[in-house]
C-alpha positions as CSV (number, residue, x, y, z in Angstrom):
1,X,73.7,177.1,-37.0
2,X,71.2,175.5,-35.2
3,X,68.7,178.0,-33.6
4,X,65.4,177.4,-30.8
5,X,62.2,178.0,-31.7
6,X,59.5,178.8,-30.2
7,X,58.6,175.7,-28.9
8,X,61.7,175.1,-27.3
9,X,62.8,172.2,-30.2
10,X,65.8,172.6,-31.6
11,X,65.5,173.4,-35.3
12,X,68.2,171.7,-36.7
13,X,68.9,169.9,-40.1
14,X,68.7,166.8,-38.3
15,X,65.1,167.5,-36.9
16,X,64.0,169.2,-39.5
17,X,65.1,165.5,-41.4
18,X,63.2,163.4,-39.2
19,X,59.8,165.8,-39.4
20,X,59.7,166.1,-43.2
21,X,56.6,166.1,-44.5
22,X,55.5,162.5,-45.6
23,X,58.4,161.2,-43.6
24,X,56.1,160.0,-40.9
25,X,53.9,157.7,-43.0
26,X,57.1,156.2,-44.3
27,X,58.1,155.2,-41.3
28,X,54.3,153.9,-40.3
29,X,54.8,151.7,-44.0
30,X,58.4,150.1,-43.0
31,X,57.0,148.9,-39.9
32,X,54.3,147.5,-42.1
33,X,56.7,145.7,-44.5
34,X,58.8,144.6,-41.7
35,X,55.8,142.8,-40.0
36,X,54.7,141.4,-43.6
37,X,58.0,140.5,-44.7
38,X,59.0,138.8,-40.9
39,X,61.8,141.1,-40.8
40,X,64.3,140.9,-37.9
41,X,67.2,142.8,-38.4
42,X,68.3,145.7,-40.1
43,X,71.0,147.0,-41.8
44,X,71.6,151.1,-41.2
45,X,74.1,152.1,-43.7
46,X,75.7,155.0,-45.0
47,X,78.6,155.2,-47.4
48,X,82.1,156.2,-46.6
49,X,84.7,158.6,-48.5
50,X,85.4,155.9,-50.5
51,X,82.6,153.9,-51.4
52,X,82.5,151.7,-48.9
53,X,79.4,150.9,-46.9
54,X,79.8,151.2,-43.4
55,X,76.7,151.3,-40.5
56,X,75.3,149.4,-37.8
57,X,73.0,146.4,-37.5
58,X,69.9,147.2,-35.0
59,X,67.0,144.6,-34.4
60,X,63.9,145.8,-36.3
61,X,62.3,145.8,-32.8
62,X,63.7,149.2,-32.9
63,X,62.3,150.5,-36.1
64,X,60.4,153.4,-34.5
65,X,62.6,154.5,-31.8
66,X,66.1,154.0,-34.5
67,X,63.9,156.3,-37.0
68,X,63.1,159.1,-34.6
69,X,66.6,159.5,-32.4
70,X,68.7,157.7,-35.1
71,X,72.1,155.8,-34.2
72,X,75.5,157.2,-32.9
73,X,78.8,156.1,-34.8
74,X,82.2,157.5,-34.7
75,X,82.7,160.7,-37.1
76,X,85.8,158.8,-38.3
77,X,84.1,155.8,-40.1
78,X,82.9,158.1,-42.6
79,X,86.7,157.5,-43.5
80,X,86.5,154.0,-42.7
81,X,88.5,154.4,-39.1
82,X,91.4,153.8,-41.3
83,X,94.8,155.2,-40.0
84,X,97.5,157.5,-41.9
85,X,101.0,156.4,-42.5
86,X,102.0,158.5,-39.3
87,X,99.4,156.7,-36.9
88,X,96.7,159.4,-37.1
89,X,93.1,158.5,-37.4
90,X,92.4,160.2,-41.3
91,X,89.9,162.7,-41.1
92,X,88.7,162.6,-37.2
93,X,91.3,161.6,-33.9
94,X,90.1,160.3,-30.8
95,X,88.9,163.4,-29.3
96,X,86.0,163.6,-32.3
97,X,82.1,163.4,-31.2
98,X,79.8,160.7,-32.4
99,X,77.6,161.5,-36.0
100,X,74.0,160.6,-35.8
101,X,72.6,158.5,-38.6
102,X,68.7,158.8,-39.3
103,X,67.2,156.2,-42.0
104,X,65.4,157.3,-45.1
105,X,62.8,155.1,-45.1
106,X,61.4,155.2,-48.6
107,X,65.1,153.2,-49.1
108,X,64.0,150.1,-47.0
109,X,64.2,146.8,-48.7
110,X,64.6,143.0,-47.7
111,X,67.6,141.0,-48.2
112,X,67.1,138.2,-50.6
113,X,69.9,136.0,-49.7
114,X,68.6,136.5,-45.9
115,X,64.9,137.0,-45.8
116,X,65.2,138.0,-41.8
117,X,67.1,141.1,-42.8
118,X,66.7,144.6,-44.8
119,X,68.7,147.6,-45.6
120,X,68.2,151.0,-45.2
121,X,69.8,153.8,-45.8
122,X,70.9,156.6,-43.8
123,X,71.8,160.5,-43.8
124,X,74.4,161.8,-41.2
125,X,74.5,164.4,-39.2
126,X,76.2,166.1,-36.7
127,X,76.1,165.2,-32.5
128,X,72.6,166.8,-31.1
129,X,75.3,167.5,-28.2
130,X,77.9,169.6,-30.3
131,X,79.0,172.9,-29.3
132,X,79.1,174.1,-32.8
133,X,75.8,173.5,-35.1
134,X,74.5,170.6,-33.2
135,X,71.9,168.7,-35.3
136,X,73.9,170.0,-38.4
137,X,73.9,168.2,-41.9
138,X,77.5,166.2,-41.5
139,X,79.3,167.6,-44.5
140,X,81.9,164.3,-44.4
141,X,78.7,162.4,-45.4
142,X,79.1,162.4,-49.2
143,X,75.2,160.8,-49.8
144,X,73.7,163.6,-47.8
145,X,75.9,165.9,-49.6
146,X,74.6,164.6,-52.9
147,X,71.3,165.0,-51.9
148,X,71.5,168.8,-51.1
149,X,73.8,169.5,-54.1
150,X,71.2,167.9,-56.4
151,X,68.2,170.3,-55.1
152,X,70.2,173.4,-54.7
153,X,71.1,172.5,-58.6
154,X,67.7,172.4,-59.4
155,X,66.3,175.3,-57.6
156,X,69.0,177.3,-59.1
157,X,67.8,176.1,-62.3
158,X,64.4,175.9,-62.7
159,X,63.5,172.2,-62.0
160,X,66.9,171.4,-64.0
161,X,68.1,167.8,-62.6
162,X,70.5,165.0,-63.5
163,X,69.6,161.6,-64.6
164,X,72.7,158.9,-65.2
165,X,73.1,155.8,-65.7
166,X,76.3,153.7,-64.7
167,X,77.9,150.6,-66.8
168,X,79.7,148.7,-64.0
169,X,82.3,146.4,-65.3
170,X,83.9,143.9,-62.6
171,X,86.3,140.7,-62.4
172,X,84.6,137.2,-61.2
173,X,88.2,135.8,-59.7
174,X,88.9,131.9,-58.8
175,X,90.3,131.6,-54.8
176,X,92.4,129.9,-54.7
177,X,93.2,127.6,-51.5
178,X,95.2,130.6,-49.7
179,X,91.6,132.4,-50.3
180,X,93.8,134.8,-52.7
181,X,93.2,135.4,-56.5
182,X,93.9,132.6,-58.4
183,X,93.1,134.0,-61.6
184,X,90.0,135.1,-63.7
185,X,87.3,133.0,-64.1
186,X,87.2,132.7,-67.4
187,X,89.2,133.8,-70.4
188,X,89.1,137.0,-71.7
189,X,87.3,137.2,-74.3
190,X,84.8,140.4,-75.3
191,X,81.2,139.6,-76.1
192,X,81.7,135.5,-76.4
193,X,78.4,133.6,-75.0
194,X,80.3,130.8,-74.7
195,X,82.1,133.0,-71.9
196,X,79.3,134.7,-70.7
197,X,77.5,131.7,-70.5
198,X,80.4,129.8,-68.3
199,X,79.8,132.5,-65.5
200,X,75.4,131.6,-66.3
201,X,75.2,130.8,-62.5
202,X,76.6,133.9,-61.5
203,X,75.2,136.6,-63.0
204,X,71.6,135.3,-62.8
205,X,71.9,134.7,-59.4
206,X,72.9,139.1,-59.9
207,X,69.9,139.7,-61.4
208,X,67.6,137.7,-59.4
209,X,69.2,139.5,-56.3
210,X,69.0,142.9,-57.8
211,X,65.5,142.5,-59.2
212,X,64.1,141.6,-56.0
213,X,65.7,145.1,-54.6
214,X,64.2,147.4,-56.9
215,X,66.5,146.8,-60.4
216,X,65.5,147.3,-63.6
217,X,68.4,145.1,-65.2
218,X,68.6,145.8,-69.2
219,X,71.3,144.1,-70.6
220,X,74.9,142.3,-69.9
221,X,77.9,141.0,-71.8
222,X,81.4,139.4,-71.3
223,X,84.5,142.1,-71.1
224,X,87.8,141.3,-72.5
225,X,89.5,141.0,-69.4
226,X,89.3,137.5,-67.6
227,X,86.1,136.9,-65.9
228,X,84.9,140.6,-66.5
229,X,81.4,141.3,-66.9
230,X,79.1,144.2,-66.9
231,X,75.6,144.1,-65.8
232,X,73.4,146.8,-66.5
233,X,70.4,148.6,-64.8
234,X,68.0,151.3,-66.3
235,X,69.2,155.1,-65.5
236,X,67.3,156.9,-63.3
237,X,67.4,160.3,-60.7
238,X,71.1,160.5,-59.7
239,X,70.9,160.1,-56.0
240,X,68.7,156.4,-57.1
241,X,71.4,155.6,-59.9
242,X,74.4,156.1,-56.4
243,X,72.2,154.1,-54.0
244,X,71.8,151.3,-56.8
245,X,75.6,151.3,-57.9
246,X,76.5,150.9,-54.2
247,X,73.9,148.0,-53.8
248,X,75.1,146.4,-56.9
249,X,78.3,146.0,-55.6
250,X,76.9,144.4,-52.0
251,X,74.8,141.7,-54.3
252,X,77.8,141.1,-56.3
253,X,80.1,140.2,-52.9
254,X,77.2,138.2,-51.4
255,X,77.0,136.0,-55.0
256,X,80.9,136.0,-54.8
257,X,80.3,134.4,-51.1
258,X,77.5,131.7,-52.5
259,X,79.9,130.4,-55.3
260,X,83.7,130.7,-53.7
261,X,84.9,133.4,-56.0
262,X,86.4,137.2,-55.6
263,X,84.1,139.9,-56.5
264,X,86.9,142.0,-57.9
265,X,86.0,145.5,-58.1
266,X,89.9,146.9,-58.4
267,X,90.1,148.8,-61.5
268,X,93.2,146.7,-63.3
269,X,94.4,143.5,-61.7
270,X,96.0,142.0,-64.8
271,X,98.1,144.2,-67.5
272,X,97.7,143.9,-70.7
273,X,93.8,143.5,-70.6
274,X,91.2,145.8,-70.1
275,X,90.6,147.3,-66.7
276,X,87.2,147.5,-65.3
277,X,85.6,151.2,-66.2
278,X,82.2,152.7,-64.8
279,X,81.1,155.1,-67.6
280,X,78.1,157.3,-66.4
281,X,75.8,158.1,-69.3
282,X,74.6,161.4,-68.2
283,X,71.5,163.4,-69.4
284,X,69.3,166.9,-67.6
285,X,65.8,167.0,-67.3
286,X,63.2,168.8,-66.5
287,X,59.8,167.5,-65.5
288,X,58.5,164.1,-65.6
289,X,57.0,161.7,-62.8
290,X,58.5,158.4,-60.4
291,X,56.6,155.5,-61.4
292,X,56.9,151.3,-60.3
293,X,58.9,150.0,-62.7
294,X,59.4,146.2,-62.8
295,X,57.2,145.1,-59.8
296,X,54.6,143.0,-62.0
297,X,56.7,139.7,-61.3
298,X,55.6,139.6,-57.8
299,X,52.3,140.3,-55.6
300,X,54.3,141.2,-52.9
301,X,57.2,143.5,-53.1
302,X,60.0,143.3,-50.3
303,X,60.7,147.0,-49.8
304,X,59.0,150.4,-50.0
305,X,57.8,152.1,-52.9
306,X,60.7,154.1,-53.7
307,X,63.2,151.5,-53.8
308,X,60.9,150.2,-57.6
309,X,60.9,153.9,-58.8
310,X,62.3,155.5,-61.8
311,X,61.8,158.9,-63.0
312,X,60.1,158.9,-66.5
313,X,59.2,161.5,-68.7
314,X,59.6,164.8,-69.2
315,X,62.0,167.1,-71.0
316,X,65.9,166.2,-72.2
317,X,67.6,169.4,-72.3
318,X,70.5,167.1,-74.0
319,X,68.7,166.8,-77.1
320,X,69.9,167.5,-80.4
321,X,68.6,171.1,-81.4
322,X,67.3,169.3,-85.1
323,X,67.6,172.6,-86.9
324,X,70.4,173.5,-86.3
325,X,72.9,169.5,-85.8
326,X,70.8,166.3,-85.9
327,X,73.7,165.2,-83.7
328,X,75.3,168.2,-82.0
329,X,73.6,168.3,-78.4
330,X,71.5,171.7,-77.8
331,X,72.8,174.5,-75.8
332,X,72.3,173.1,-72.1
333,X,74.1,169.7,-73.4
334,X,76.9,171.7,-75.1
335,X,76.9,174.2,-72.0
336,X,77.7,171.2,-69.8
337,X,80.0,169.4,-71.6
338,X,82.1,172.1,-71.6
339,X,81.8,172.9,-68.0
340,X,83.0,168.9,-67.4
341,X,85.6,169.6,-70.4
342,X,87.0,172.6,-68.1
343,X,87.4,170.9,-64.8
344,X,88.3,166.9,-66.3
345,X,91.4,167.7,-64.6
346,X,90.4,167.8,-61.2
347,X,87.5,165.5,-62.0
348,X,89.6,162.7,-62.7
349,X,90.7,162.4,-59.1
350,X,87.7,161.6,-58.4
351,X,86.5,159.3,-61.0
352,X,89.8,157.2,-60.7
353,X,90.4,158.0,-57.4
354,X,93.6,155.0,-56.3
355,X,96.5,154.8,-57.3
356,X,95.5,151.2,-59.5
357,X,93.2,153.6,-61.4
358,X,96.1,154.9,-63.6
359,X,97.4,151.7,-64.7
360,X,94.0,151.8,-67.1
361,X,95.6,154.6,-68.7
362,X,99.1,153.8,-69.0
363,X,98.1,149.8,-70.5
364,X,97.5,151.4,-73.6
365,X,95.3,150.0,-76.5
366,X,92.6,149.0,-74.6
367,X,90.1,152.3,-75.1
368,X,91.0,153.8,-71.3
369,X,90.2,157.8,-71.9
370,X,93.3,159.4,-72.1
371,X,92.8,163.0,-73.4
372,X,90.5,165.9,-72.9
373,X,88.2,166.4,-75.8
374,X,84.7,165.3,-76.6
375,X,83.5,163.6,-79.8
376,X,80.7,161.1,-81.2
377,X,81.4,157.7,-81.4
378,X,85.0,158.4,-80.2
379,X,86.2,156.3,-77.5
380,X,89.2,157.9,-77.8
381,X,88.1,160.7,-75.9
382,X,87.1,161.4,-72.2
383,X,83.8,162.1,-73.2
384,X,81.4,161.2,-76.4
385,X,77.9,161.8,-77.3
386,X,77.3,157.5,-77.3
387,X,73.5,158.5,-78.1
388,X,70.9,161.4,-78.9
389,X,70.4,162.9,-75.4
390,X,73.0,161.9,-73.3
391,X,77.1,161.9,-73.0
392,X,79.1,159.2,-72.0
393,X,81.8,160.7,-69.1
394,X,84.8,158.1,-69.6
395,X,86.9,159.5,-67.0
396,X,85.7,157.1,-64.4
397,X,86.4,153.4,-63.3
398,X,85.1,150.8,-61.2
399,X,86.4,152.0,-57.8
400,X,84.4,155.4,-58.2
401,X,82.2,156.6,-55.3
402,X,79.6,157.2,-57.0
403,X,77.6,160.0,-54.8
404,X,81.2,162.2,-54.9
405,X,81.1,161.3,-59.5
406,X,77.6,162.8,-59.5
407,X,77.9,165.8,-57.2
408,X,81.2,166.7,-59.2
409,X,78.9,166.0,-62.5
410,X,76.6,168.6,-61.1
411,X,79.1,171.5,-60.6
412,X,80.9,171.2,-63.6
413,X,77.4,171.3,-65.4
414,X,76.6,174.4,-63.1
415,X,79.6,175.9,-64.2
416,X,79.5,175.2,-67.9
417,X,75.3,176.4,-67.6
418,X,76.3,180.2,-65.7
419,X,79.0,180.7,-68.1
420,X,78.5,179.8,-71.1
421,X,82.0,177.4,-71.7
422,X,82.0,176.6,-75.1
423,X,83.6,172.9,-75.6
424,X,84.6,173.4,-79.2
425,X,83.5,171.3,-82.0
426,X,83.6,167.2,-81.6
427,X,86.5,165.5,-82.6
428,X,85.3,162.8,-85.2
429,X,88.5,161.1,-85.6
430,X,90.9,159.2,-83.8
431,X,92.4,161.3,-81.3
432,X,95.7,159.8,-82.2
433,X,95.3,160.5,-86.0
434,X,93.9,164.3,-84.9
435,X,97.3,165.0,-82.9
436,X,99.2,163.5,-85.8
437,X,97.4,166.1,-87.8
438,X,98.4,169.0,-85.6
439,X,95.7,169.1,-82.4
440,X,97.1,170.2,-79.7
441,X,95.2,168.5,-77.3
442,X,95.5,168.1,-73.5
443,X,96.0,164.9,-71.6
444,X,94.2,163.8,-68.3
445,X,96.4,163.5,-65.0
446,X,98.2,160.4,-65.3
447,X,99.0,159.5,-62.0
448,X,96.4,159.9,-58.7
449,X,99.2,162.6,-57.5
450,X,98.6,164.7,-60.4
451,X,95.1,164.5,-60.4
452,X,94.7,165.6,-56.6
453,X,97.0,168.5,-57.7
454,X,94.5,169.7,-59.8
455,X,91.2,168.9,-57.5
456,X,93.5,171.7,-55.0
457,X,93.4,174.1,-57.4
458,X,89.6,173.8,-58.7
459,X,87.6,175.8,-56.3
460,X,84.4,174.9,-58.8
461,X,84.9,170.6,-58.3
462,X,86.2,171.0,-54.7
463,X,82.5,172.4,-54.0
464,X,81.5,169.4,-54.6
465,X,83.0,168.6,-51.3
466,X,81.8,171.3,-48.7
467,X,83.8,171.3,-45.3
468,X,84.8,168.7,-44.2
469,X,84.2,166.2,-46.9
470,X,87.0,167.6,-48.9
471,X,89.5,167.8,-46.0
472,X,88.5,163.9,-45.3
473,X,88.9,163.0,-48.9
474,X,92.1,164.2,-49.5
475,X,93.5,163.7,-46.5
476,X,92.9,159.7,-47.5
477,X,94.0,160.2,-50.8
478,X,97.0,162.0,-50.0
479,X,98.1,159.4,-47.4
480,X,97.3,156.9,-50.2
481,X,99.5,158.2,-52.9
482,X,101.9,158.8,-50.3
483,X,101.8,155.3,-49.0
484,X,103.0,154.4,-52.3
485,X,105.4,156.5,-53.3
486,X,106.9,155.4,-50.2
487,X,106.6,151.8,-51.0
488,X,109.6,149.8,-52.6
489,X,107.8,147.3,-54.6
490,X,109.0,143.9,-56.6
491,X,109.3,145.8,-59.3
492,X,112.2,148.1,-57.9
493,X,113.9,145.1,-56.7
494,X,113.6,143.0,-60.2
495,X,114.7,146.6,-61.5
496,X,117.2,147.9,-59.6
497,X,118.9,145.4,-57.3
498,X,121.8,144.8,-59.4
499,X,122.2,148.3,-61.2
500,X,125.6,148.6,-60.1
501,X,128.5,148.5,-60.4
């Protein structure tokens, strides 16, 4: 609740935001860049309940004055201003004040498809002119909510904090002369150069992009689906990894743009080939230091500081304890992976949140995490240890939002941190040959219903989701499954149109 001090300001999260310490020198250093740079415009963005980036454009005229008041946008486009099935705006109606969005300005970096124009991004907050906690943190913003969940999780735990990185597979798609998918763009074939290489002027036209905005791009490969790639970029702080996911994906639409193709990001377009994951390699720290990484290419970079930083150094609490397992994580890893172990259930609505994202796990043969156990090298699995201090989480495709993926990480880590969850031993075989064998072993949700069923009944992962956020999310989600279920497709017709007499 917002309260008056004795200078008559309103203490409020939202001022309390814009007077950070530091946070004015930021702001002096953007108007800086944008002078050096010859900026014009910018791009205020936050991100929506699913991903999406929404915003405002405001000339960079307005640096100053946008930094210090912020911009007003409807409460509803933190759920896209889409409607429900029954007409009703989902999350916010009509009636519903305007959020104010205030830039974090150690995000601000230059287009470099459009030199006029950066990007910033923004944390949300309630009206100033609300009647109830005006000036409060907007709890439908799932960024800012990231952001607070991330330092209350390491206050709580002594400097404790998430790094992750993400492995975002994608489909290059022809368009065809309708402007609709006309295929993959090449064939699907895993690991080929000969593929990769057809799709050359692509994915270096990625990298250049994403290097100029603060990437530390490590490796790539062709998928086995047609025209599926995955690009990667070094892990980092969790809140960095989100912001960079979600600016992946805006590089890859503007390269799709350049080159006539379809930036596909839906998690299975074509059956019987892979689907597009996100796996989030996932590791706890304590300690270390932000440092420039990969800014000696250019005299000049096109952004602040903390768009080129990565946390290095410092302590993995997800190391192997040597004396005891050369491989078996030490108790902090084990700790979390069986607090993730004891909410995959709920967390799987989240990490394939549509109603596409089961179709990856009823194609089977193609390595989609089906069941709820943990292993090694055991893809087989929703989650393995894929390297010495870290787990891969499986459970998670390419139309995650990302910022709801990692606050869910955190509580589940919480969880398995304050009590103690034991996750069993590994399972080092096949998870098919283990049931065989007699494991009884639990499957995920297999359909987007099933998994909200069991994010209603998780009080630990619906946390992740304070207020508002959760009532927007599955309030979208819900209308989404239901928008389905509701829907007779070509399939029931090819099925059922002559079924009788």
């Amino acid at each position: 609740m917002a309260k008056t001090s004795a200078a008559g300001s309103r203490d409020t999260d939202l001022e309390r935001h814009v007077n950070a310490p530091g946070r004015a020198a930021l702001v002096k250093q953007v108007r800086e860049k944008i002078n050096e740079l010859g900026i014009t415009y910018i791009y205020y963005q936050f991100i929506s309940v699913t991903g999406r980036i929404v915003g405002k454009g405001i000339p960079a005229d307005h640096w100053e004055a946008t930094a210090a008041r912020g911009f007003q946008l409807v409460y509803g486009s933190t759920a896209n201003l889409f409607i429900d099935r029954h007409r009703n705006y989902i999350g916010y109606g009509a009636e519903a004040s305007e959020l104010v969005g205030i830039p974090d300005p150690e995000t601000f970096v230059q287009l470099p498809w459009d030199k006029r124009v950066a990007r910033v991004f923004c944390t949300c907050f309630r009206n100033r002119e609300e009647k109830v906690n005006p000036g409060g943190h907007l709890t439908s913003d799932c960024r800012g909510n990231l952001r607070i969940i991330h330092e209350e999780f390491q206050a709580k735990h002594k400097g404790l904090h998430m790094r992750h990185g993400t492995e975002p597979e994608m489909m290059w798609l022809k368009r065809g002369e309708d402007g609709k998918p006309a295929g993959g763009f090449s064939k699907p074939n895993c690991y080929h150069i000969d593929q990769f290489e057809s799709l050359r002027p692509v994915f270096l036209k990625v990298i250049e992009y994403a290097k100029v905005m603060g990437f530390d791009m490590i490796q790539g490969d062709h998928e086995d689906a047609p025209g599926q790639l995955e690009l990667n970029f070094m892990y980092d702080d969790a809140l960095r990894t989100c912001d960079r996911l979600t600016t992946y994906r805006q590089i890859c639409a503007q390269v799709a743009r350049e080159n006539n193709l379809i930036a596909c990001f839906m998690t299975k377009p074509f059956m019987g080939v892979s689907a597009s994951g996100c796996h989030h390699n996932v590791s706890l720290w304590r300690g270390g230091k932000d440092e420039l990484v990969n800014t000696a290419h250019t005299k000049q970079l096109a952004g602040l500081d903390g768009v080129f930083q990565y946390r290095k150094g410092g302590e993995n609490l997800f190391m192997p304890d040597t004396a005891r397992d050369p491989r078996k994580p030490g108790p902090i890893g084990l700790y979390s992976i069986g607090g993730v172990m004891k909410h995959l259930g709920a967390l799987t609505a989240i990490g394939s949140p549509t109603v596409n994202s089961y179709r990856r796990l009823w194609d089977t043969g193609f390595w989609a995490p089906v069941f709820a156990d943990w292993g090694y090298q055991n893809r087989t699995c929703g989650l393995r240890v894929s390297a010495p201090g870290r787990f891969e989480y499986r459970s998670v495709d390419s139309t995650v939002n990302p910022y709801l993926m990692a606050a869910g990480l955190l509580k589940a880590f919480d969880d398995g941190i304050v009590h103690k969850v034991d996750p069993g031993e590994p399972e080092e075989r096949n998870i098919y040959e283990a049931m065989e064998a007699g494991k009884q072993v639990k499957k995920l949700p297999m359909s987007l219903g099933e998994a909200l069923d069991r994010l209603e009944h998780d009080e630990v992962i619906k946390s992740a989701m304070p207020d508002e956020m959760y009532r927007v999310f599955m309030h979208y989600k819900r209308d989404e499954w239901e928008r389905f279920m509701a829907t007779v497709t070509e399939w029931d017709v090819n099925t059922y149109l002559d079924v009788l007499p």
